[in-house]
C-alpha positions as CSV (number, residue, x, y, z in Angstrom):
1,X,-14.9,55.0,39.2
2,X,-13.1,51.9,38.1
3,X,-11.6,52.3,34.8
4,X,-11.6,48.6,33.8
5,X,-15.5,48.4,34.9
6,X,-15.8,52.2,32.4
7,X,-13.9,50.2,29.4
8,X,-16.3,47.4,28.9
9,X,-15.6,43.8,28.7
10,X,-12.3,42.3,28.2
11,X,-11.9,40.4,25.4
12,X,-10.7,37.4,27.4
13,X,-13.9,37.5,29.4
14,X,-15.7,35.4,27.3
15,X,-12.5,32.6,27.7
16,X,-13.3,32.2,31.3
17,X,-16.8,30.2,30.4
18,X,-15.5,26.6,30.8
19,X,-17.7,25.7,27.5
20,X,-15.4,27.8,25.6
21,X,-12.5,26.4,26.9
22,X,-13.6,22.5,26.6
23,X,-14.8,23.6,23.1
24,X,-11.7,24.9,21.7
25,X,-9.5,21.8,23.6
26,X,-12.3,19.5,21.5
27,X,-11.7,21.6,18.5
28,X,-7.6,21.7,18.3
29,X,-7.6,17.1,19.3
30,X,-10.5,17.0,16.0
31,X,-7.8,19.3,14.2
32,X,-5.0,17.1,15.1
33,X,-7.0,14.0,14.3
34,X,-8.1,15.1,10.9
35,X,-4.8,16.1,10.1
36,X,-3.3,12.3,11.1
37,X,-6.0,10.9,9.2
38,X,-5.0,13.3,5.8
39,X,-1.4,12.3,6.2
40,X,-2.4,8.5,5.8
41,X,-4.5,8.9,3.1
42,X,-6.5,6.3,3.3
43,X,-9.0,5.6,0.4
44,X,-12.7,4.1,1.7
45,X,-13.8,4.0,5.6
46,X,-13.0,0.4,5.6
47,X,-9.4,1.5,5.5
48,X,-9.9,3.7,8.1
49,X,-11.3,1.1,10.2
50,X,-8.5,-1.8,9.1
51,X,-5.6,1.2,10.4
52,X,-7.5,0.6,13.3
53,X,-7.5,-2.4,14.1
54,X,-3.8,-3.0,13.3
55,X,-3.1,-0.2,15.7
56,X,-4.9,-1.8,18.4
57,X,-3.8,-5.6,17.8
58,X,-0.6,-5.3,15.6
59,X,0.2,-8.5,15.4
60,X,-3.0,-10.0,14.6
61,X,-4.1,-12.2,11.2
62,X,-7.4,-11.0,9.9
63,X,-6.3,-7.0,9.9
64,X,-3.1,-7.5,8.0
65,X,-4.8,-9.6,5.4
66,X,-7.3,-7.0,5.4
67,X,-5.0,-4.3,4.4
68,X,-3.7,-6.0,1.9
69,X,-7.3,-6.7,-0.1
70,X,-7.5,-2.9,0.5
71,X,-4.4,-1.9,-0.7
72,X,-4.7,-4.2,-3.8
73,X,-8.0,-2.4,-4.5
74,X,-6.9,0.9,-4.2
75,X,-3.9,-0.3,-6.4
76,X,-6.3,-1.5,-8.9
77,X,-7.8,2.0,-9.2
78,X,-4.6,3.9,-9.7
79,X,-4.1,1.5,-12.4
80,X,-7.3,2.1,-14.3
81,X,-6.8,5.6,-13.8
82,X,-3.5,5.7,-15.5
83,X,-1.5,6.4,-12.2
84,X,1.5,3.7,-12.2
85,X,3.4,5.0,-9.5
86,X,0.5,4.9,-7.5
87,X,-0.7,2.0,-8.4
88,X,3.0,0.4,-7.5
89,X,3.2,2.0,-4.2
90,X,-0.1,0.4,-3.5
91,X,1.0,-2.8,-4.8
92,X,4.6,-2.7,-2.6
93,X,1.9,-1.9,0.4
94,X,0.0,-4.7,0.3
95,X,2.7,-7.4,-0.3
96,X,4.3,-5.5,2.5
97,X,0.9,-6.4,4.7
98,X,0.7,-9.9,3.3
99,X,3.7,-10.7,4.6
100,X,3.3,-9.5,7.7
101,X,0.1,-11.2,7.7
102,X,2.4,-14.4,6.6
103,X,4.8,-13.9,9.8
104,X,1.5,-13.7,12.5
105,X,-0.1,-16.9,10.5
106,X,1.3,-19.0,13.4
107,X,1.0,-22.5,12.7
108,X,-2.0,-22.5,11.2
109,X,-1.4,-24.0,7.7
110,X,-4.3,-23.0,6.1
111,X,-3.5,-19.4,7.4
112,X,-0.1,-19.8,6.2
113,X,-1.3,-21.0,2.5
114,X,-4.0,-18.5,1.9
115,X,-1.1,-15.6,3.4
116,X,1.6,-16.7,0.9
117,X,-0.4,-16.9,-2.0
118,X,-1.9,-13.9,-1.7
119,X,2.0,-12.2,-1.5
120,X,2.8,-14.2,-4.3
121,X,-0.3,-12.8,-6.5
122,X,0.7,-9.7,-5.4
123,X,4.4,-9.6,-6.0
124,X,3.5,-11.4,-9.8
125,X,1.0,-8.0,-9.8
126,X,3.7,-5.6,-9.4
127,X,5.9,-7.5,-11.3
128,X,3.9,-7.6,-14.3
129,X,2.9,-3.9,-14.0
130,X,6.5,-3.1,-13.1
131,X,7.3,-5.3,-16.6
132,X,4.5,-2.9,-18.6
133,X,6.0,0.4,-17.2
134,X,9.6,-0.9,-17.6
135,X,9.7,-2.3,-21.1
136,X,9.8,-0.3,-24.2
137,X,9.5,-0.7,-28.4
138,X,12.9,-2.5,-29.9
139,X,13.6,1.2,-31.1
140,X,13.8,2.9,-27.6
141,X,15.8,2.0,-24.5
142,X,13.9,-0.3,-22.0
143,X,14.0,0.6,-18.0
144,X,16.5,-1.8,-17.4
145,X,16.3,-0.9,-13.3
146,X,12.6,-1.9,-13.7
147,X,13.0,-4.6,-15.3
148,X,15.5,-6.1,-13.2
149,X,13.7,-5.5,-10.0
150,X,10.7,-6.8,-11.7
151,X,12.6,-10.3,-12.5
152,X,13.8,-10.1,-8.9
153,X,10.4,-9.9,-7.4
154,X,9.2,-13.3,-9.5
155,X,12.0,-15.0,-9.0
156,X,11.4,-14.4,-5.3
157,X,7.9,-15.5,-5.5
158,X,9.5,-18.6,-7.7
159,X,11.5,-19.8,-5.1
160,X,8.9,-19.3,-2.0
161,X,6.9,-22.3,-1.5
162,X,3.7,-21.5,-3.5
163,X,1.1,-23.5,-5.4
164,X,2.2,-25.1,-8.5
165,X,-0.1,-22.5,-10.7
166,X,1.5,-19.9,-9.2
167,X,5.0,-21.2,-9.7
168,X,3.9,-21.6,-13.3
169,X,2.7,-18.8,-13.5
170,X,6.2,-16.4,-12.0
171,X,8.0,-18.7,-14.4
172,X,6.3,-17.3,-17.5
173,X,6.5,-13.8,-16.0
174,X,10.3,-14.5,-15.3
175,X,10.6,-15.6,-19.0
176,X,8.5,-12.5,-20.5
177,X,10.9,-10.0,-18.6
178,X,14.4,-12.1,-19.5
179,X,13.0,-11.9,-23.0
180,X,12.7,-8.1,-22.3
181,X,16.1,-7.6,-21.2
182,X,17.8,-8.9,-24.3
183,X,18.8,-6.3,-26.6
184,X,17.5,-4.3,-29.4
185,X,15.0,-6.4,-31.6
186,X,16.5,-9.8,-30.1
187,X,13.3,-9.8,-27.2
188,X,11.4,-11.0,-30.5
189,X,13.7,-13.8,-31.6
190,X,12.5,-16.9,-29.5
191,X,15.4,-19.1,-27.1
């Protein structure tokens, strides 16, 4: 009598059905899918689908300035719920994705326009949020690192060629933070 015929089925016996085998392949690339997808973290479907379509055309317009609306959206979220570092991450993203969008404008001026301006509403953003979480009562150190980054960033978006409300606009934000940075109670005492 055959002993392996006496001992009943293998437990690899049911591995040899090529359903199984296709199944678990299908199941381990889903697993590995759904873990790249985690890792990114991306906040609404229409993320999801803008991370595709930079992946498959990377150097294209429309996607870039795509992921930057998102990115400002999910920035305004953290924000209002109390998250700053979030909220700046997101922010540093989507200048990050208008500039790119800026570089694949071409020479398309109206492209080039509505690119920059975007980056330079977003860089005032951060600023302005960076100025908030930076800057402190007269009684209590400010974050000077914060604050000097922050001024950096406007007077970045200062010297890029933007629209004249916009320039106005990073030069009161330039003052606010300079007012910031002067010691003690002096912030208060106007220039």
């Amino acid at each position: 009598m055959d002993t392996e015929a006496a001992a009943g089925p293998r437990w690899n016996d049911g591995l040899r059905d090529p359903w199984v085998l296709g199944g678990l392949a299908l199941l381990a690339v889903l697993s590995c899918l759904a873990v790249v997808l985690y890792a990114g973290q991306p906040q609404t479907a229409a993320e999801v689908g803008g991370r595709a379509w930079v992946a498959i055309a990377p150097d294209a317009y429309t996607p870039r300035i795509s992921r930057a609306r998102e990115r400002v959206s999910a920035a305004i979220s953290a924000a209002a719920a109390g998250d700053t570092a979030a909220a700046l991450a997101r922010y540093a993203e989507a200048e990050e994705q208008a500039l790119d969008a800026r570089q694949n404008a071409g020479q398309d001026s109206v492209r080039l326009v509505e690119s920059t301006e975007m980056w330079a509403g977003i860089a005032l953003d951060r600023a302005g949020m960076m100025l908030a979480s930076g800057a402190s009562p007269w009684y209590r150190a400010d974050d000077k690192q914060r604050l000097n980054d922050a001024l950096a960033v406007a007077q970045r978006v200062r010297a890029a060629p933007v629209a004249a409300s916009t320039r106005t606009r990073a030069d009161a934000l330039i003052a606010r933070i300079q007012r910031q940075l002067r010691p003690g109670p002096l912030e208060w005492i106007p220039r």
